[in-house]
C-alpha angles and dihedrals in degrees: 000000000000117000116214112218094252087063092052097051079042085068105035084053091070093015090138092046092044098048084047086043091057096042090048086052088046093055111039112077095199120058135190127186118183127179129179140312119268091011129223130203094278092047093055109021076059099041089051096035098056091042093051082048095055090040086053094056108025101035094165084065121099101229115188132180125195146170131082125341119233114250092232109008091063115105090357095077103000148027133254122278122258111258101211115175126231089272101068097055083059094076123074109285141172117229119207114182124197136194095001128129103173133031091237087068099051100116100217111022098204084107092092086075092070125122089209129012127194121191120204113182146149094206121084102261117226093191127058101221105149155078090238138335139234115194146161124174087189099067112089091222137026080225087058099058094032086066091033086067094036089045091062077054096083089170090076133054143224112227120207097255095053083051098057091058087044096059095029080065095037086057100044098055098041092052087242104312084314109106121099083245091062094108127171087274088057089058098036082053090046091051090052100056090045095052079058079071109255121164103229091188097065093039086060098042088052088043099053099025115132140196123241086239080063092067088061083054084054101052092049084051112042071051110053104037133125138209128190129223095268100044106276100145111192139164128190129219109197117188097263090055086049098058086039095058090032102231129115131243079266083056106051099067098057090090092051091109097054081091093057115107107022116123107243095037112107100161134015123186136172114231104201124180113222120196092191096146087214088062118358106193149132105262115210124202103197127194135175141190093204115357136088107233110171092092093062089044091050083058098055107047098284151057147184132138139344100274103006120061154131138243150163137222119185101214124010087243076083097055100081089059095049097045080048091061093052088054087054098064091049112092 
């Protein structure tokens, strides 16, 4: 498997945290790795990826991977969690956790129980949670600089099918090689897993499949929508809409980018209500050509990347001022 010389630079850039990651992985027995709640394709195609990885190549190692399954990409592009009770958190583990930038989005919080964490991230973390971290804003996906550190370990290999999580999330979180973070490492990680021999037609195809029931999303939605004076195209999704099209909160953001690619849209965002007695709330899914939109999203209860994040708003009264913030970024 050929390195190109920004994966190289990738790993020399960590090369001290990624030789103690690997001896940290070669002495512990037990291994978690944890990712977010209400995963997208970065949290789990890097979960999975990274703990087929670690069964591949250390197959006398007990590898475990835990937290929510997706409503629909569960078992469509990845297996179930693993459902571990509280005992086996009271041995000695590793915890790895991916994709993660603040405790309150851990999705199982039994990693505190671990003797050693290690983070690996491509967001700005606002909690210090680990052993030690490993982070870099600048990577379009967590699954891009996870291989790009396995990858300096020429010892191990990739097989094809760690490689397929791995570029499913690399995908996902690049929009397709479309996002302004998408750099010459995204697409020399991207050539790697595909030389394992991986079919990236059928990944996409089992990636952006749909049912005939989700015309009848799109048509709500392509219906009901709404845009500002400066381009901010939005849609919103209450409880009642979502039994009567049959999907969940999860659900309600995956049209978000119907509203990509037309000229006078600048911003397009899903506005999903959640009754989730733990945090109601209205979930947004924000996404931008142009524009970067994570400090509007930090504003409003949320965060994420330049021109894909997430927010929350507690009532819609609070949805004219946000969709006022977004206009205000729009020249």
């Amino acid at each position: 498997m050929k390195l190109e010389k920004s994966i190289i630079e990738e790993g020399q850039k960590f090369a001290s945290k990624n030789k103690h990651f690997l001896k940290l992985i070669e002495k512990y027995d037990r291994i978690c790795v944890f990712r977010h709640i209400m995963p997208d394709y970065d949290a789990l195609g890097t979960q999975l990826g990274l703990a087929t990885w670690l069964k591949d190549n250390f197959p006398n190692k007990e590898i475990k991977v835990v937290g929510d399954n997706h409503v629909t990409f569960t078992p469509r592009l990845f297996p179930e969690m693993d459902k571990l009770s509280d005992s086996w958190f009271n041995k000695p583990f590793l915890a790895i956790i991916v994709d993660v930038a603040n405790l309150p989005r851990i999705a199982d919080p039994r990693f505190e129980k671990a003797e050693a964490i290690i983070t690996i991230d491509h967001h700005p973390h606002t909690d210090d949670f680990a052993l030690f971290d490993i982070t870099d804003t600048s990577c379009a996906a967590a699954s891009e600089l996870v291989v790009s550190l396995l990858l300096n370990h020429k010892k191990y290999k990739i097989s094809a099918k760690s490689a397929e999580y791995f570029y499913i999330a690399l995908v996902g979180d690049s929009g397709r090689f479309q996002y302004s973070s998408t750099s010459p490492l995204t697409f020399a990680v991207a050539s790697n897993l595909i030389s394992t021999g991986i079919k990236i037609s059928n990944i996409y195809e089992k990636m952006y499949l749909k049912q005939i029931d989700d015309l009848a999303v799109t048509a709500y939605i392509l219906n009901h929508y709404n845009i500002s004076p400066k381009g901010v195209a939005y849609y919103v999704l209450d409880e009642k809409i979502q039994k009567e099209l049959k999907i969940t909160t999860e659900r309600g953001k995956e049209n978000v980018n119907l509203f990509s690619n037309i000229e006078g849209i600048n911003i397009w965002c899903s506005i999903t209500e959640d009754t989730d007695p733990k945090d109601p709330c209205w979930r947004i899914s924000i996404r931008s050509r142009n524009y970067t939109v994570n400090g509007v999203a930090t504003e409003f209860g949320g965060g994420g990347h330049a021109q894909a994040s997430g927010a929350k708003i507690k009532t819609l009264d609070e949805l004219p001022k946000f969709i006022e913030a977004l206009d205000n970024l729009i020249k």
